[in-house]
C-alpha positions as CSV (number, residue, x, y, z in Angstrom):
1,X,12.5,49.7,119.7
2,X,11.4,52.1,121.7
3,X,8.4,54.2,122.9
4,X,8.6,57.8,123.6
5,X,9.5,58.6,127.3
6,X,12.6,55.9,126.9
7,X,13.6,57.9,123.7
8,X,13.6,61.2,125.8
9,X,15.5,59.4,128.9
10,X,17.9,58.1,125.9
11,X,18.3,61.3,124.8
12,X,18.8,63.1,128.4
13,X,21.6,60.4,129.3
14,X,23.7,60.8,125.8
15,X,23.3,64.7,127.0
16,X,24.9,64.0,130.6
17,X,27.4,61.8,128.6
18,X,28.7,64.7,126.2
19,X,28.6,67.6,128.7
20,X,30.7,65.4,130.7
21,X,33.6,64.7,128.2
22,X,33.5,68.0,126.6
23,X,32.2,70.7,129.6
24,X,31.8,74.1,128.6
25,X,32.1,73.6,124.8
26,X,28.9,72.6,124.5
27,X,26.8,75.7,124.0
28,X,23.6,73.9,123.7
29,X,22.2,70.6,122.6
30,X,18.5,69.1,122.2
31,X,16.5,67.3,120.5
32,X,14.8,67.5,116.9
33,X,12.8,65.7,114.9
34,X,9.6,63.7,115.9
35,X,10.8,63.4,119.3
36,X,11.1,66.5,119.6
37,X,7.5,66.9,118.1
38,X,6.2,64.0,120.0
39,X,4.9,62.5,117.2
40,X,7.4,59.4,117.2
41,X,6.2,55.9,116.9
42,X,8.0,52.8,118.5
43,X,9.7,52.5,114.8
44,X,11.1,56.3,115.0
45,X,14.6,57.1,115.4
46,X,16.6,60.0,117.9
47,X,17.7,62.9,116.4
48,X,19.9,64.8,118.6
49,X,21.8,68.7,117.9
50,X,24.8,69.9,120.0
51,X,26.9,73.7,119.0
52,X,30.2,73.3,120.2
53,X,32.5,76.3,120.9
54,X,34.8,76.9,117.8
55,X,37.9,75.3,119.2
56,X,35.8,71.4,120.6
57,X,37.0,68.8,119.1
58,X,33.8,67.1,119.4
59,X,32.1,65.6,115.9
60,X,28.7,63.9,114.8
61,X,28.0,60.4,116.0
62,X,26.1,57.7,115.4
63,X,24.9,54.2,116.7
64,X,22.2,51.8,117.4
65,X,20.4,51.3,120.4
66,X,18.2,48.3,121.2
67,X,18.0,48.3,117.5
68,X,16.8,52.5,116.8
69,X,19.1,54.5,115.4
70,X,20.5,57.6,117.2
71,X,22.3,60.5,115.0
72,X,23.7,62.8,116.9
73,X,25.0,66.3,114.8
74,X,27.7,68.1,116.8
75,X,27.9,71.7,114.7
76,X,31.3,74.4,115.9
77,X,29.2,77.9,116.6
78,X,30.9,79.5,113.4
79,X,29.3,77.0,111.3
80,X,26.0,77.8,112.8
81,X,26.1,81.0,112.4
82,X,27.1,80.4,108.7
83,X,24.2,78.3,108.1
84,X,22.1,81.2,109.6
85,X,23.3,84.1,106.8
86,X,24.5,81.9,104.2
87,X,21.6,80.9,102.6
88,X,22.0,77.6,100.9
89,X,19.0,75.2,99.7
90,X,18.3,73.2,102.9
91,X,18.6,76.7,104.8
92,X,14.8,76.4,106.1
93,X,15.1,72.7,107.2
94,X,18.2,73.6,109.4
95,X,16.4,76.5,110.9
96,X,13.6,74.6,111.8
97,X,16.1,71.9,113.5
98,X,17.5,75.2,115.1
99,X,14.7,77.3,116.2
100,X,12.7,74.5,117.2
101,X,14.9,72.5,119.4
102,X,13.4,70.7,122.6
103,X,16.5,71.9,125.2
104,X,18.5,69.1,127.4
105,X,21.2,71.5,128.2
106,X,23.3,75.4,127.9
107,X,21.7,78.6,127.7
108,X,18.7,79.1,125.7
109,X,19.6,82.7,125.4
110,X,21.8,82.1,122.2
111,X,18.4,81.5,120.5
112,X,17.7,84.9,120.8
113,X,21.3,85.5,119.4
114,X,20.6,83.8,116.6
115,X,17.1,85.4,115.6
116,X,18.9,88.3,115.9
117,X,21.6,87.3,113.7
118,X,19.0,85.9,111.0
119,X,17.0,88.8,111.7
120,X,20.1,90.9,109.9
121,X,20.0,88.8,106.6
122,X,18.8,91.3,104.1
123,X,16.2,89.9,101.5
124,X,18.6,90.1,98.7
125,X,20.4,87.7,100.0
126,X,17.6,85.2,99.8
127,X,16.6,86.2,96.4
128,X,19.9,86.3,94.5
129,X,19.9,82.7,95.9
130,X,16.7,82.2,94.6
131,X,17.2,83.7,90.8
132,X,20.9,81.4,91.0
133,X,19.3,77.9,92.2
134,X,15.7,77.6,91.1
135,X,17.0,76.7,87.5
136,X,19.1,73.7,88.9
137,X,15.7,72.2,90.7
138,X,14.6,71.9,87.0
139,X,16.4,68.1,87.0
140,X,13.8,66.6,89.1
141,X,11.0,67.8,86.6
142,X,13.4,66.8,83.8
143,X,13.8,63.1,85.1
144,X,9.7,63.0,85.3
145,X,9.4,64.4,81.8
146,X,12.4,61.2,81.0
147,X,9.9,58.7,82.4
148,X,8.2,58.6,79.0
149,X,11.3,57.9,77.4
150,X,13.3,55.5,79.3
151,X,10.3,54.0,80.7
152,X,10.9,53.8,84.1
153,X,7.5,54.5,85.7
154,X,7.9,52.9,88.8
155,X,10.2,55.6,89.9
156,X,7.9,58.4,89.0
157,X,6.6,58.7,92.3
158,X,10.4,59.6,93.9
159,X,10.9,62.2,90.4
160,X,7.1,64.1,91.8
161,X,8.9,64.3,95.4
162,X,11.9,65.3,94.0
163,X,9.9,68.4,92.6
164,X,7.8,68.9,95.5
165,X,10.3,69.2,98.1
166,X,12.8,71.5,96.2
167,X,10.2,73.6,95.1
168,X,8.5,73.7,98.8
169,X,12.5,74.8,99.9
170,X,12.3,77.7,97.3
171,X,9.2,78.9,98.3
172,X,10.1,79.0,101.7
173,X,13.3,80.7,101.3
174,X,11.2,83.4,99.4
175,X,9.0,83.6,102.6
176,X,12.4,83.6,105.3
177,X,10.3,80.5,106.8
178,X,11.4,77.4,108.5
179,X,10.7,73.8,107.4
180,X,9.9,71.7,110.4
181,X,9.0,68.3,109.0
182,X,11.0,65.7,106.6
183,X,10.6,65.1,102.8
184,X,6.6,65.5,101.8
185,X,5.7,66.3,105.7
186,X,6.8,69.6,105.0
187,X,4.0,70.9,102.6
188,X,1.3,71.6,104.9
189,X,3.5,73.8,106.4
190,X,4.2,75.5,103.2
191,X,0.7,75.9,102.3
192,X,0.4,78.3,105.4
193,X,2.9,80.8,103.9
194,X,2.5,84.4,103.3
195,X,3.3,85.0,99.5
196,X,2.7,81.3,97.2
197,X,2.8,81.1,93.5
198,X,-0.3,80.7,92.0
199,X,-2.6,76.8,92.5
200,X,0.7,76.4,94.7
201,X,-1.3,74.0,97.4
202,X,-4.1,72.8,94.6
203,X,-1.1,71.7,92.4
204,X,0.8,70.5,95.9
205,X,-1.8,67.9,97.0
206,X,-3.1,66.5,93.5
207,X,1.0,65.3,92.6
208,X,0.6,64.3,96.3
209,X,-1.6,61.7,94.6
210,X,0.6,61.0,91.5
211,X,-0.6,57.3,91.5
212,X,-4.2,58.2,91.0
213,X,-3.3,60.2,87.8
214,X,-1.7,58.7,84.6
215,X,1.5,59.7,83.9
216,X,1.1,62.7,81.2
217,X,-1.5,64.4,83.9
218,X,1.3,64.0,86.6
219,X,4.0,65.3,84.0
220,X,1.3,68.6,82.7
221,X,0.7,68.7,86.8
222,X,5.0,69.1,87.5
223,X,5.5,71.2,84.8
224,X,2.5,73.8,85.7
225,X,3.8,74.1,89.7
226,X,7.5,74.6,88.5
227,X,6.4,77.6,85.7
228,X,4.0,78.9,88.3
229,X,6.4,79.0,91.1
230,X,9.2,80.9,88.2
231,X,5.7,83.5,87.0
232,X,5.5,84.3,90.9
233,X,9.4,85.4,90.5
234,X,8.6,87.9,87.8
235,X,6.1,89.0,89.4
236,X,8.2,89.8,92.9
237,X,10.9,91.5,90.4
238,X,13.6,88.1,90.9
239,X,15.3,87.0,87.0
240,X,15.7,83.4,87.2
241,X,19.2,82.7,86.0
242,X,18.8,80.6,83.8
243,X,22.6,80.6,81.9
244,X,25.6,81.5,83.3
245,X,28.4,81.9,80.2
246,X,31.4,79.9,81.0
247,X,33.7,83.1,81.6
248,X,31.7,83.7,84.4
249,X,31.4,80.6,86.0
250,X,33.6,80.1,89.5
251,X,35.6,76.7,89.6
């Protein structure tokens, strides 16, 4: 274990470490998470981000040190920039890692390339992502709806998380915002966005509570923040896609 200015020295020595083997491929690197945040405990982990040039042969590491773990994420530039304009479910929680890093080495500068580059996403391409994947968040409402059949209560809590968080993704993607905590940390920040379906943060914080209610409130509770959040689609013009005939699907 350690506390937090051994973390960041930890974290400043693995940078002198990979600049040294792999020099100018590494673009930038810093460090995420609640490090970065300086909200880590002695019990917290390191989460470190390096972009490599295209061509590095560098890769993601991991390992323990006097018993915390360090990840280390090595991403090739191409990749980043994909994850930028290819907007995929955990889209805001990788900008957040992106746009928020605390710098140990290379050129801040690409930042700026890279809010450029997101700044050129048009809309569309967020909501045609929207009206394909909100239908396949519907599982994690569907297992809490199961509950009452298989009778499995004590894993209701992870089923309300499960809806919470992809649901909290969604509605940031609608909003182009960033994610900047883990799992249920995340929906404070989401309850500060522009454009939220409607009871959004009401709805948010009583499942937040799930073992205060019984289970059919938590279920009526799940089931009112997922129709809410697909009403506020109709209402911004997006068709969830709800079926997609066979013909039509890519394999």
């Amino acid at each position: 274990m350690m506390n937090h200015e051994e973390r960041v020295d930890l974290a400043r020595q693995i940078t002198d470490l990979h600049v040294e083997k792999r020099g100018d491929d590494v673009l930038l690197g810093g460090i995420y998470g609640s490090t970065a945040k300086g909200t880590d405990t002695e019990y917290s982990d390191l989460e470190m981000f390096f972009i490599v040039k295209a061509e590095s042969n560098a890769k993601t590491f991991e390992f323990a040190f006097n018993g915390t773990p360090v990840h280390v994420e090595v991403r090739k530039l191409p990749k980043v920039e994909r994850d930028i304009t290819e907007v995929e479910i955990d889209w805001p929680l990788k900008m957040g890692r992106l746009f928020n890093l605390k710098v140990t080495c290379g050129d801040k500068a690409i930042l700026n390339r890279f809010r450029q580059l997101l700044d050129e996403v048009p809309n569309d391409a967020f909501y045609e992502f929207i009206a394909k994947y909100t239908p396949l968040c519907y599982e994690g409402l569907g297992r809490l709806k199961s509950v009452k059949v298989r009778g499995n209560r004590h894993e209701t809590g992870l089923f309300v998380a499960e809806v919470l968080i992809e649901f909290m993704l969604l509605t940031a993607i609608f909003n182009r915002e960033f994610i900047n905590h883990d799992y249920l940390g995340g929906l404070p920040e989401s309850f500060k966005f522009k454009h939220l379906p409607k009871d959004y943060e009401k709805i948010a914080r009583m499942l937040m509570n799930w073992n205060t209610l019984d289970l059919d409130e938590t279920i009526t509770l799940a089931d009112r923040f997922v129709q809410n959040f697909v009403s506020f689609l109709v209402i911004k013009g997006i068709k969830v896609k709800e079926h997609t005939p066979l013909e039509e699907v890519t394999m």
